[in-house]
N, C-alpha and C positions, 0 to 999 in steps of 0.2 A: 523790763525789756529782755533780758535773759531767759525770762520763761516764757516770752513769743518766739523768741528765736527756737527757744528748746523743742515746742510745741512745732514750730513750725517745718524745723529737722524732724522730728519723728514725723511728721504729714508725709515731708517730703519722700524720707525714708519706706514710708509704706508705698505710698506712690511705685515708686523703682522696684519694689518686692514684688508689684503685680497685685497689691491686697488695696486698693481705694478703686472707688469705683468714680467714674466721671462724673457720669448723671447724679450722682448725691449733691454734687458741688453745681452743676445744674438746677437742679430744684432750688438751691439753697438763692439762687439767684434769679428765678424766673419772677417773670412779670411785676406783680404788685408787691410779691414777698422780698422784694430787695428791699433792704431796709437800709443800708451803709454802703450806694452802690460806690463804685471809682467808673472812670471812663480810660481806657488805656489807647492811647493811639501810638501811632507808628509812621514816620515819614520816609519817603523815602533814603535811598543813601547806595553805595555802591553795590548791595543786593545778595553778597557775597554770604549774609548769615541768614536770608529770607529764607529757604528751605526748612533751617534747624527752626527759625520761628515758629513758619506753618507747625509741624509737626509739634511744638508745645503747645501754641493753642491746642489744637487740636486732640493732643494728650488730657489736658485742663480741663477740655469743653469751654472755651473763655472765648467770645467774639469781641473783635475791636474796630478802631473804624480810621484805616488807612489815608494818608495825603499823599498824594500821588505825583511828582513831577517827573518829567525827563530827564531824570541825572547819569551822569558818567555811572558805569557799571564794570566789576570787575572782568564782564563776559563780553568787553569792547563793543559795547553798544550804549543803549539808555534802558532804565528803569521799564519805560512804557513800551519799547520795542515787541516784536513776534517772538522772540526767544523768549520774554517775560508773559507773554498774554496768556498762556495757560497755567501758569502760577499765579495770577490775577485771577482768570477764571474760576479755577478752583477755589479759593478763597470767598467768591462768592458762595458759592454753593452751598459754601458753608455757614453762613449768615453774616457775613464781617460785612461795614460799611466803607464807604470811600466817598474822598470829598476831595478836591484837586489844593497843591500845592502852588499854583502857578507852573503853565507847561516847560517855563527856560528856568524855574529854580529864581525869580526874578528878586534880589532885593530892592526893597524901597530905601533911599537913600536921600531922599529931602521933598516939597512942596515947592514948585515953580510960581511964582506970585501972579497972578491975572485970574482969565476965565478966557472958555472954558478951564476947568483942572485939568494943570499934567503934572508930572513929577519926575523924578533924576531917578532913575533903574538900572541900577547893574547886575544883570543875568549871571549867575554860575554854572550856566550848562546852557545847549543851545550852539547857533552860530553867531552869538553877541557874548559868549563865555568873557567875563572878566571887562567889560566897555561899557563904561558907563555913556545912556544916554537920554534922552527928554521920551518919555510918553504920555500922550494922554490919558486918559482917561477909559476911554474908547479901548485903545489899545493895551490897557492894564487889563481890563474886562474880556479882553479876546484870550489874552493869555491865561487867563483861569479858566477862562469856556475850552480852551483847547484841550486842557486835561483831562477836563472833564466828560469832553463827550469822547475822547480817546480812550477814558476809563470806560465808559458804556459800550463803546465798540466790541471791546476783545472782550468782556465778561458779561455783556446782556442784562445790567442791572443799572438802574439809572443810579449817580451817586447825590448822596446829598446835598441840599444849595449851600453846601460851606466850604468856605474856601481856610489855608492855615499860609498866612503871607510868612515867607523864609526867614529865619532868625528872630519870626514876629514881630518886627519891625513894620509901624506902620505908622501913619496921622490920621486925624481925625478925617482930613478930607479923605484919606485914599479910602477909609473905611464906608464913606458915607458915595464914592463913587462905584465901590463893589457893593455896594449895597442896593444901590440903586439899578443894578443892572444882573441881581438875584443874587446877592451871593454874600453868607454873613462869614465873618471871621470867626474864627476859633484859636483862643490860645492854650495857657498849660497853668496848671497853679503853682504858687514858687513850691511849694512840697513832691509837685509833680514832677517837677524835671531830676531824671534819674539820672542826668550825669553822662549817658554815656559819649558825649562831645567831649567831656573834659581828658586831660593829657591820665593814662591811667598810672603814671610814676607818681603823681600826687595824689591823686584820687583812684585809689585802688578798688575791684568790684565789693570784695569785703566792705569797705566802709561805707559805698554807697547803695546796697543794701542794707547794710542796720539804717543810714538815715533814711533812709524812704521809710522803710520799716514802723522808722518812731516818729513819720512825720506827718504823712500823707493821715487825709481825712474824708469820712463821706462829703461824696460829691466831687472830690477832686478830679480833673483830668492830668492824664496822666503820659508823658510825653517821652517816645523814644527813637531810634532809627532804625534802618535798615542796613543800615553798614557804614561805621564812620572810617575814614579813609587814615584819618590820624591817629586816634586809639591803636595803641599797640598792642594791650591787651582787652579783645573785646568786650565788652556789656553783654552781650547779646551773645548765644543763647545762656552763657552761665549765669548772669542774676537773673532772669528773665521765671524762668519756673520757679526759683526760691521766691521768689518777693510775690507772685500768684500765689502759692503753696503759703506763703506768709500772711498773704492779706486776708486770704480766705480762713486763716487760723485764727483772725482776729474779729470774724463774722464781717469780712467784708464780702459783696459781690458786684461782677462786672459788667455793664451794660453799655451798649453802641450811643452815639452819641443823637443816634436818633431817638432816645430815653431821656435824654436830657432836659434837665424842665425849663432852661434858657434858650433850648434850642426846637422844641415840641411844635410852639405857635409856628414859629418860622417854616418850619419843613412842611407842616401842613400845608399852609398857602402857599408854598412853591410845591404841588405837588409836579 
């Protein structure tokens, strides 16, 4: 592990001299020649470190494929707002995908016994922030439609039919109720979550970089935020190019989720 890290310091180290070229690490990832790809996505969060993001992908050459809700933002608005749509747009353009969060941030939080299905939702953003209360079905399905076609709004690119339910909490029914109304979930692999939700006095970036580092495998999806509001010191951008700069030292490469060979049949027949 000492000699990925080493290797993956001197990557990085070239990198910042101006002496790595993008497109190497490009080709190294294109189309069929991905051999060990990872999927990295990104939810949102109070948006505060989205810019520094942009700019490392974009540094990388690495696309990913964003979940999108209306969350509190540090620029007193939400996530999806006119202040954020040209940072959204952009991001398109650049080939990253998106797939909606649920538009109020909505957790599932139990299965209501009858039929039709409803279930117990408490929103974290929204005008229902923090109250729990009964939706159906119907209205779980509207609330992922709404991100989603708000994602397409402001950036012109239709997003994926996947939906990433909040805190990943779900049941079988709400899955098979988003399912039925287009819309497949996507979680994260336990190697994938990078931590950066946890409190960083216990879990410092240092250590959750080496474990991602020694953990993650092809094919993992790989799960982080846009800004967590509780993290004192952030994940984001500091692990963020070391752990790319690392994976890629270890012949990994990165591909959207519309690459993914669980998710491939699905996207097709929702075109």
């Amino acid at each position: 592990m000492a000699s990925v890290r080493r290797r993956a310091g001197a990557a990085f180290a070239l990198l910042l001299a101006g002496t790595m070229v993008p497109g190497a690490w490009a080709a190294q990832g294109a189309g069929a020649s991905c051999e060990k790809p990872v999927y990295l996505t990104f939810d949102t969060g109070h948006m505060g470190i989205a810019p520094l993001v942009a700019d490392v992908l974009k540094r990388q050459d690495v696309r990913v494929t964003f979940f999108a809700a209306a969350e509190r933002t540090q620029t007193d608005g939400d996530s999806l707002d006119d202040h954020w749509a040209p940072w959204w747009k952009a991001r398109a353009a650049e080939g990253n995908e998106f797939g909606s969060h649920t538009y109020d941030h909505a957790y599932w939080r139990g299965d209501i016994k009858g039929t039709p299905p409803s279930f117990r939702i408490k929103p974290s953003a929204g005008p229902q922030n923090g109250k729990e209360s009964v939706w159906s079905a119907a209205e779980y399905c509207a609330n992922i439609r709404k991100s989603s076609e708000r994602l397409a709004l402001i950036t012109g690119k239709k997003p994926l039919p996947l939906y990433r339910a909040p805190g990943g909490k779900t049941s079988p029914q709400l899955l098979a109720s988003a399912k039925a109304c287009g819309y497949e979930q996507v979680g994260w692999a336990p190697a994938g979550f990078l931590g950066d939700e946890l409190p960083s006095e216990k879990f410092s970036n240092a250590k959750l970089l080496t474990q991602a580092l020694d953990t993650i495998r092809p094919g993992d999806i790989l799960l982080a935020h846009l800004g967590i509001w509780s993290r004192k010191d952030p994940w984001a951008p500091a692990n963020l190019e070391p752990l790319i700069v690392g994976l890629k030292a270890k012949g990994f490469c990165f591909q959207t989720l519309r690459q993914h060979p669980d998710y491939r049949a699905w996207i097709a027949s929702h075109p």
